[in-house]
ROKOL-840443 format. One line per field, with one value per residue (C-alpha): chain; residue number from 1; x, y, z. Coordinates in Angstrom, 1 decimal. Layout:
<nodes>
chain: A	...;
resi: NUM	...;
x: X	...;
y: Y	...;
z: Z	...;
</nodes>
This chain:
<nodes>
chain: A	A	A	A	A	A	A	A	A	A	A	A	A	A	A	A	A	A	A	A	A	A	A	A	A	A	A	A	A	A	A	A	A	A	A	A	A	A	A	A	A	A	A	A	A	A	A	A	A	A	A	A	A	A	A	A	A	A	A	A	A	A	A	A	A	A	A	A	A	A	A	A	A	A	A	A	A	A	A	A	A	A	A	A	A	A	A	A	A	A	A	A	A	A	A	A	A	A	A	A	A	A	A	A	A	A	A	A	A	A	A	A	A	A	A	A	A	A	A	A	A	A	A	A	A	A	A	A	A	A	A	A	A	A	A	A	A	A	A	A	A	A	A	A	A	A	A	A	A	A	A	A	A	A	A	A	A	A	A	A	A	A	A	A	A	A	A	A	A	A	A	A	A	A	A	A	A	A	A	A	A	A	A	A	A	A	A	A	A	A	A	A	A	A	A	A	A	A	A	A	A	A	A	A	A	A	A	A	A	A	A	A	A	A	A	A	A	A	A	A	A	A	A	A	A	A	A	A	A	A	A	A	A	A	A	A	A	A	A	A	A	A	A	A	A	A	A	A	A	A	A	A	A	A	A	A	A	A	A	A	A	A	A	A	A	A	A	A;
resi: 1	2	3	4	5	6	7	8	9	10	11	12	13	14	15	16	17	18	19	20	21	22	23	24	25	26	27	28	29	30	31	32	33	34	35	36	37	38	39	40	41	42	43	44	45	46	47	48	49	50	51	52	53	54	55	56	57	58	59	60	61	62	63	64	65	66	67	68	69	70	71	72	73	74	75	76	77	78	79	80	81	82	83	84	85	86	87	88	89	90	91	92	93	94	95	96	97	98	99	100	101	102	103	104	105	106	107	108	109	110	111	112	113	114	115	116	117	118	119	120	121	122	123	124	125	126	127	128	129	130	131	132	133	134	135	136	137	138	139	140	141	142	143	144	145	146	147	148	149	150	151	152	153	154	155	156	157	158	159	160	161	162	163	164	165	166	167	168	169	170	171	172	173	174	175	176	177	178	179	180	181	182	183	184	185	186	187	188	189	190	191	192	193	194	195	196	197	198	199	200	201	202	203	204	205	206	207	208	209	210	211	212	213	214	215	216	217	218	219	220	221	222	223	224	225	226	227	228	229	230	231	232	233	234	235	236	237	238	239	240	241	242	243	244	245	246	247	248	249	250	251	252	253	254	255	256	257	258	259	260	261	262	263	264	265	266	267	268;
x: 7.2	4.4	4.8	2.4	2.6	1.4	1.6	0.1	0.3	-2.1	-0.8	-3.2	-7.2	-6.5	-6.6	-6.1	-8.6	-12.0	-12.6	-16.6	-15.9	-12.9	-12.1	-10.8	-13.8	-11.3	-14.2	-16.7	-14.1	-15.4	-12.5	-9.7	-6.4	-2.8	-1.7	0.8	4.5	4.6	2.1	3.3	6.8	5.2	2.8	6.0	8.0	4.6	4.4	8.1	7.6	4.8	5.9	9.1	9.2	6.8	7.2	5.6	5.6	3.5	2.6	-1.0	-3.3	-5.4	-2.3	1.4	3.0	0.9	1.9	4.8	7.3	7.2	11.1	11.8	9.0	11.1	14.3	13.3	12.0	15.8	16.3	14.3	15.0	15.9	12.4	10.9	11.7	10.2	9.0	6.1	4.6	0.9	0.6	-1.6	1.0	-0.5	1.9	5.4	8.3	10.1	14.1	14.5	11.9	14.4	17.2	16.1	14.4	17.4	19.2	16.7	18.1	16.6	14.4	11.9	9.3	6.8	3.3	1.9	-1.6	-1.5	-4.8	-3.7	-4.4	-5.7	-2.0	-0.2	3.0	3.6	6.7	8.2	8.1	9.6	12.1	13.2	12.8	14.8	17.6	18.1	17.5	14.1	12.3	8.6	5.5	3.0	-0.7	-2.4	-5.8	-7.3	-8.3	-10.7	-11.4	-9.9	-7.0	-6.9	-4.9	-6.9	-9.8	-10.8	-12.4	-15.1	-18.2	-17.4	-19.2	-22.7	-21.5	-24.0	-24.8	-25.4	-28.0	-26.0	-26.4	-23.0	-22.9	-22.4	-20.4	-18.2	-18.1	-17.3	-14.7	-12.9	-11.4	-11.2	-8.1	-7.2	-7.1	-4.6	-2.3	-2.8	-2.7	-3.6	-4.0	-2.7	-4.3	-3.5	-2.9	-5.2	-4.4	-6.6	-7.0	-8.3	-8.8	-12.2	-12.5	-10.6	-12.2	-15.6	-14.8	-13.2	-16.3	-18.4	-20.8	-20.0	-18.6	-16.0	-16.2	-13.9	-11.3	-11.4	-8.7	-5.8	-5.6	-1.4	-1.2	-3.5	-1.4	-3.6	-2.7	0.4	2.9	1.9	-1.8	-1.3	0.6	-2.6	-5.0	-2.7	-2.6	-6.3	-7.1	-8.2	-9.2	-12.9	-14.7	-15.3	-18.1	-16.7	-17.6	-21.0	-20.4	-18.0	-19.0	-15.1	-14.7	-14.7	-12.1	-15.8	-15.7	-13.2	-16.1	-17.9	-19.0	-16.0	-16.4	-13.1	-11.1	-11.1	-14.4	-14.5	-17.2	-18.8;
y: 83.7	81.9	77.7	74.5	71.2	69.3	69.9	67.0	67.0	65.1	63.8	61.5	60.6	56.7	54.2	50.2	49.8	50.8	51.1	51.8	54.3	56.4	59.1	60.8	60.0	58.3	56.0	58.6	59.7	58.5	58.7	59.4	60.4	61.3	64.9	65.8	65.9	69.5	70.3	68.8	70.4	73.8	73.3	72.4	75.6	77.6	76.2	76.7	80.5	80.9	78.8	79.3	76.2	73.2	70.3	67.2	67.6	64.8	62.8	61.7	59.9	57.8	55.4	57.1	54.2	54.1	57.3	56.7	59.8	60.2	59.3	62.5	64.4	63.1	63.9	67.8	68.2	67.3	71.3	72.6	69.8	72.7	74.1	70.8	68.6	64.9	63.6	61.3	59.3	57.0	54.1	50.9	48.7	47.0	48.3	47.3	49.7	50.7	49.9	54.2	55.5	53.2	55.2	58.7	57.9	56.5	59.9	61.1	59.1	60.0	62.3	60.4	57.6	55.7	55.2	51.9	51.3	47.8	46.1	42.3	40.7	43.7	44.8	42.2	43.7	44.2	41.8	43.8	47.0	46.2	44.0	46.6	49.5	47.3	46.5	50.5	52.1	53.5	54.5	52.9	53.1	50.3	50.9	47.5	47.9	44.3	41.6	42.5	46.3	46.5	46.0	48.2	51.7	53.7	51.2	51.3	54.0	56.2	57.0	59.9	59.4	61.3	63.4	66.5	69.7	68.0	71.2	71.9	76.0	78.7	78.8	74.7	74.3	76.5	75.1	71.5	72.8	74.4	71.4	69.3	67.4	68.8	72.5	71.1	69.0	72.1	69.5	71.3	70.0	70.7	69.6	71.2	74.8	74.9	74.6	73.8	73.3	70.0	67.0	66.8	70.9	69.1	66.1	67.5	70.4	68.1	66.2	69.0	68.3	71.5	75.2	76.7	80.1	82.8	82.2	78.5	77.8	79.4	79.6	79.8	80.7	83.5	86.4	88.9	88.7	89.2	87.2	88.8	88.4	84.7	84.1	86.3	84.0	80.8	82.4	83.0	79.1	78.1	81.4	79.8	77.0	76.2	75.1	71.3	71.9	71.8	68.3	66.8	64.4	64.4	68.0	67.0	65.5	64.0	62.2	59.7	57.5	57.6	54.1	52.4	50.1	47.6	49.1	48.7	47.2	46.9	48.3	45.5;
z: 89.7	88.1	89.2	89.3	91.4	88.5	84.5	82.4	78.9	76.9	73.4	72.6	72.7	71.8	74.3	74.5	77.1	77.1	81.0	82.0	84.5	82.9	84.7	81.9	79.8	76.8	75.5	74.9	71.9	68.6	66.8	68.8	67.7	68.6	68.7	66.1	67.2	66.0	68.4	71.5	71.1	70.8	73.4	76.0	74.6	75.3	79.1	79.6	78.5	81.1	84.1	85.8	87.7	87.9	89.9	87.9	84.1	83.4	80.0	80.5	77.9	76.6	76.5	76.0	74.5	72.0	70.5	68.4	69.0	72.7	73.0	70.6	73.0	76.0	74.7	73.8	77.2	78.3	77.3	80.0	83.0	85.2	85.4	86.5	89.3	87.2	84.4	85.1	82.8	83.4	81.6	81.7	80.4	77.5	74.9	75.3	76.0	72.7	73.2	72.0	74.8	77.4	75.9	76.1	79.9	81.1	80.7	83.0	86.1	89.3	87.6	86.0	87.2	85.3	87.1	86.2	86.7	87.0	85.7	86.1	83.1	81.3	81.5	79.7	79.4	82.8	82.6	80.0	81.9	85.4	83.5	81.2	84.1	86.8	84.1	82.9	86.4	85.4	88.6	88.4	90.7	90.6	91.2	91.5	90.4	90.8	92.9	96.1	96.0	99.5	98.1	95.2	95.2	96.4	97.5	93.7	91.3	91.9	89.0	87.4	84.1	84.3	82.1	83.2	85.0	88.7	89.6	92.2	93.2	93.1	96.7	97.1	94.7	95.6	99.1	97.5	95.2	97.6	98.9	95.7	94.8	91.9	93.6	96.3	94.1	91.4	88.8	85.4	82.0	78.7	74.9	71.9	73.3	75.3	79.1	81.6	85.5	85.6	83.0	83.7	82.1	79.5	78.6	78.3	76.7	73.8	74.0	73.4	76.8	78.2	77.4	79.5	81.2	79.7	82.6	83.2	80.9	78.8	75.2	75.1	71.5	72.0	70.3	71.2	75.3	76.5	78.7	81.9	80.8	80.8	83.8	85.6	84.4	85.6	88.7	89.0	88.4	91.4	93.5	91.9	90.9	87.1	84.8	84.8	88.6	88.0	86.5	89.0	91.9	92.7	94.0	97.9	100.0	102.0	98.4	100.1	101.5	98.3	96.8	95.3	91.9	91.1	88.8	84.6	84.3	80.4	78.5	76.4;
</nodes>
């Protein structure tokens, strides 16, 4: 049986926020743009063929509600809501809810929650959500990320941005990366096809700053591999560490006492 903790689905580069230390490296994207709806449909029929079961199906970004046909995305993942536990879906609450993405989450019931990063006045339709969430029986999470840094989620963000080969050798990297988040919450990403095992393989792969090893990722249309070919590779994710590795300075639990910056610092 091939299964994941974590599934996140990217369907779009844009963002309304240009945060200085994005962990998912959105404002380094010269022109960003929203994956087609054609795409993300056959990238979820893909995943569905190779995992059996996967815990979190997440919708990741950039900003979802910017992207204009998630309540058609939502409402074709309904087919498969036996092979995943929840739908989860990150936003920064800038863009209002649309009345037809209420609808087709509402059908969801228990099984869906919304995780709102909650940048105070950054996130200006904050209102909108909980209103709309508390008055349709949409579960919602909020993750304050202002004020004192103490009191942040998370006591604030860490600087991931270097954006380059840290020197490290083999040996201690693959000592850090044992231990990383990512490995334990198994939280793999998917982009056009293209699935990896962390966003940060992802992101800098898209941005061109790094090339992947054969095996850090998965090309799911690949027709020259079959099924079981696939599912090996899955499987074989996180038995070792990857090229983003080498460029991570979040690959270590001991990363927890890191320096922490307040969160959504804009970029001028």
């Amino acid at each position: 049986m091939t299964k994941t903790k974590r599934l996140s689905i990217v369907p779009t580069l844009r963002c309304t926020l240009k945060c200085k230390l994005c962990s998912n490296h959105m404002p380094e994207f010269k022109s960003p743009y929203d994956v087609s709806y054609e795409d993300i449909t056959r990238d979820i029929s893909d995943i569905f063929e190779l995992f059996d079961y996967i815990e979190w199906l997440q919708f990741v970004g950039g900003e979802i509600f910017l992207v204009k046909y998630m309540a058609e995305v939502y409402e074709y993942c309904l087919q498969y809501k036996d092979r995943f536990s929840k739908l989860i879906i990150e936003t920064n609450a800038t863009i209002p809810p649309r009345e037809k993405e209420i609808e087709v989450l509402r059908k969801y019931g228990e099984n869906c929650e919304v995780m709102i990063s909650d940048y105070g006045p950054l996130s200006k339709n904050i209102d909108k959500y909980i209103s709309e969430f508390n008055k349709n029986g949409i579960k919602y999470k909020l993750k304050k990320y202002y004020g004192d840094i103490d009191t942040q989620h998370f006591g604030g963000w860490i600087d991931n941005t270097e954006l380059k080969d840290l020197g490290e050798t083999e040996e201690e990297v693959a000592n850090l990366a044992k231990d990383c988040a990512q490995v334990r919450i198994e939280n793999m990403h998917c982009f056009k096809g293209k699935l990896h095992r962390c966003s940060n393989s992802l992101f800098m792969t898209e941005l061109g700053i790094l090339t992947p090893n054969p095996y850090d990722y998965l090309d799911m249309r690949d027709g020259t591999m079959t099924l079981q070919e696939k599912r090996e590779i899955i499987n074989n994710f996180y038995t070792v560490p990857r090229k983003s590795c080498h460029y991570c300075t979040w690959k270590n639990h001991s990363n927890s006492a890191d320096e922490r910056y307040s969160a959504a610092e804009q970029m001028k």
